[in-house]
VOKE-277713 format. One record per atom (N, C-alpha, C, O): residue in one letter; x, y, z. Coordinates in steps of 0.1 Angstrom, whole numbers, padded with zeros to 4 digits, always signed. Example, Ala and Ser with C-alpha at 12.3 -4.5 7.8 and 13.67 -1.06 7.14 Angstrom:
2
a+0132-0057+0078 a+0123-0045+0078 a+0132-0033+0078 a+0142-0033+0085 s+0128-0022+0071 s+0137-0011+0071 s+0129+0000+0079 s+0134+0011+0080 
***
This chain:
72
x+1017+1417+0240 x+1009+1408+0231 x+1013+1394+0234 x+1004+1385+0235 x+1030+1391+0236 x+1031+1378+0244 x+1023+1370+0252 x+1018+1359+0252 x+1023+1383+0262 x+1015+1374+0272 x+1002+1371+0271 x+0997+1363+0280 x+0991+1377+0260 x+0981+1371+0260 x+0981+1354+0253 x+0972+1347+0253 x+0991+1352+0247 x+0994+1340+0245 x+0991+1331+0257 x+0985+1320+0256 x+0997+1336+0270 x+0997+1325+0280 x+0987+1328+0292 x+0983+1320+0301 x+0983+1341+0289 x+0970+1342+0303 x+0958+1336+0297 x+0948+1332+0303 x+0960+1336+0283 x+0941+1334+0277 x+0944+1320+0281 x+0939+1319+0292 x+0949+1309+0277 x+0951+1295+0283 x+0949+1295+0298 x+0940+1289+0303 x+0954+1300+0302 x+0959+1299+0318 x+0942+1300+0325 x+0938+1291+0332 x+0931+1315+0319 x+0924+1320+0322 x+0914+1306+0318 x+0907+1301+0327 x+0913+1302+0309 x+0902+1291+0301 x+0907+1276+0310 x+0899+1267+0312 x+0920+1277+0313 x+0919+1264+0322 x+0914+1266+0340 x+0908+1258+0347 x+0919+1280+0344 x+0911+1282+0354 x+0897+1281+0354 x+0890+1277+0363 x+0890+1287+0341 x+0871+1282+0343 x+0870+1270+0346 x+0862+1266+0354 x+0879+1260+0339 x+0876+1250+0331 x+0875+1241+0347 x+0866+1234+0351 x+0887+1243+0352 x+0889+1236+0371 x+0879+1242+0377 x+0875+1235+0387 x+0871+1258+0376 x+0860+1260+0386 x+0850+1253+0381 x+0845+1244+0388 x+0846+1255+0369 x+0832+1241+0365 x+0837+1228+0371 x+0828+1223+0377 x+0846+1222+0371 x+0848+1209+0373 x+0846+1211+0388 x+0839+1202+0392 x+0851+1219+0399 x+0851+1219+0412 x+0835+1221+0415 x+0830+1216+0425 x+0826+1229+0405 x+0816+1233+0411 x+0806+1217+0407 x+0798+1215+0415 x+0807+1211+0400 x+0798+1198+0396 x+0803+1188+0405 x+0796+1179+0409 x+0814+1188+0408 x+0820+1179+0419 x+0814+1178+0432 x+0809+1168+0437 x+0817+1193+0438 x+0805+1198+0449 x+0792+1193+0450 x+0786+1189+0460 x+0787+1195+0437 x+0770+1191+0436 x+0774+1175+0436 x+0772+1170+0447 x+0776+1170+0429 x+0779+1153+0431 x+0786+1148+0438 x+0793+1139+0434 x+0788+1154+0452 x+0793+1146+0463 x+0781+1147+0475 x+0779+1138+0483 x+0774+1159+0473 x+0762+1162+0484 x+0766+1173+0491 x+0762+1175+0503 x+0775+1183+0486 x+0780+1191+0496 x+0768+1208+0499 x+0769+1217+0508 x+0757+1208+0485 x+0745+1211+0489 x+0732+1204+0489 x+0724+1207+0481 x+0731+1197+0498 x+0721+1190+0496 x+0710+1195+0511 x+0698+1193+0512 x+0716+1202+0520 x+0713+1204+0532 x+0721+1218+0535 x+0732+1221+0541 x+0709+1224+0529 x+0715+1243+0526 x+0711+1247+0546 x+0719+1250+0554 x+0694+1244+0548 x+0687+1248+0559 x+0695+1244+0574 x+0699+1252+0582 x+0695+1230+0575 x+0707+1225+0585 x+0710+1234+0594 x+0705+1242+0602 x+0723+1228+0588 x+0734+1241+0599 x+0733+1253+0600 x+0741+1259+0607 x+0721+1260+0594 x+0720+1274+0598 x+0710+1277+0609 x+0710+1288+0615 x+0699+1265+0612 x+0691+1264+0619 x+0696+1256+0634 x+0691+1256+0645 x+0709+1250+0629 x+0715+1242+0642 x+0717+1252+0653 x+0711+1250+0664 x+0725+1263+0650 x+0726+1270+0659 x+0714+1274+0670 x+0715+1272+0682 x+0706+1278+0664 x+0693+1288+0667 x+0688+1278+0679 x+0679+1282+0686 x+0695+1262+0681 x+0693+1258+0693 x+0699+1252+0702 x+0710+1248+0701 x+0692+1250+0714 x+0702+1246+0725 x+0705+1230+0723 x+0694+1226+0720 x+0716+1217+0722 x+0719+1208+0719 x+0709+1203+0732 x+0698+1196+0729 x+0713+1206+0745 x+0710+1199+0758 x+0692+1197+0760 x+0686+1190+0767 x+0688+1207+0748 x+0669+1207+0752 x+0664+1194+0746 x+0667+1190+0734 x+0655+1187+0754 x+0651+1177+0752 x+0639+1176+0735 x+0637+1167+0727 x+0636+1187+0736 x+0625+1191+0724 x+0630+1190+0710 x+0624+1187+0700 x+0642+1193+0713 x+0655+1199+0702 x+0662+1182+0699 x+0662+1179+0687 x+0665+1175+0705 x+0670+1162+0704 x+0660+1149+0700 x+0663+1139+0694 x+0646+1154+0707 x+0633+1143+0702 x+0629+1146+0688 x+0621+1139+0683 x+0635+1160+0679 x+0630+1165+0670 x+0642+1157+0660 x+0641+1152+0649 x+0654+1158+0668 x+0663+1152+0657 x+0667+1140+0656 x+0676+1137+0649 x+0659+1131+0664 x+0658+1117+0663 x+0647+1113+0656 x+0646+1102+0651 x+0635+1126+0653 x+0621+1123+0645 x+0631+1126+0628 x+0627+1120+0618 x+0641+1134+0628 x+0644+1137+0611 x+0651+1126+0611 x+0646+1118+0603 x+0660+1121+0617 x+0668+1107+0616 x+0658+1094+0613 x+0661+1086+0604 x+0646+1092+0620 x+0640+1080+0618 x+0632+1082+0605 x+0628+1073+0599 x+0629+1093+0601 x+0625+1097+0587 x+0634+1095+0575 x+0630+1090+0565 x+0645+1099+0579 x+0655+1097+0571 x+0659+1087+0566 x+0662+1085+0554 x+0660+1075+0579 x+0658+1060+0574 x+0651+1054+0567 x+0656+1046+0560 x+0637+1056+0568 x+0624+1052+0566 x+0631+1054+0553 x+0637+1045+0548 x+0631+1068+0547 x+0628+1065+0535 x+0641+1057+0526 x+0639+1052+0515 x+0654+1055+0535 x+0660+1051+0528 x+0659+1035+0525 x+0666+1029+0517 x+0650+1030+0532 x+0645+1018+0533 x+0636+1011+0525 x+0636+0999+0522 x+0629+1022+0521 x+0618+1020+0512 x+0623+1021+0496 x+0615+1016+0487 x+0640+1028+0490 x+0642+1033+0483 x+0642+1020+0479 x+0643+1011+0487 x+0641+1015+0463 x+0646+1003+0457 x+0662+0997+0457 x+0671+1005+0459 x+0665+0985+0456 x+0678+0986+0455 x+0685+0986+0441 x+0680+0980+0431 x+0694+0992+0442 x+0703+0991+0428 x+0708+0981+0422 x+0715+0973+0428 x+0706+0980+0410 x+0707+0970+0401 x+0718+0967+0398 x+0720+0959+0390 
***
């Protein structure tokens, strides 16, 4: 019976650090770009098709951050 004195704490501060690790994750960007890297593989770096494709998501990427308003 002691010890549920110290695991129920123990157990409620471990949720308490997974919620905090898992909103942390989301508010750093660490899913923001689920498709990515699972699609990187599936090509070759050296194909020119593959590199004109990811200079078209990069200047997109700018674009819009360009366009974004600036912060107050």
């Amino acid at each position: 019976m002691i010890a549920l004195y110290i695991l129920i704490p123990v157990a409620i501060a471990l949720v308490g650090f997974a919620i905090w690790l898992f909103f942390w994750a989301v508010d750093s960007g660490q899913y923001d770009d689920l498709d990515g890297p699972a699609h990187s593989i599936l090509f070759d770096d050296e194909d020119p098709k593959h590199q004109a494709a990811v200079k078209q998501i990069q200047q997109q990427d700018a674009d819009q951050d360009s366009q974004k308003p600036p912060h107050a």
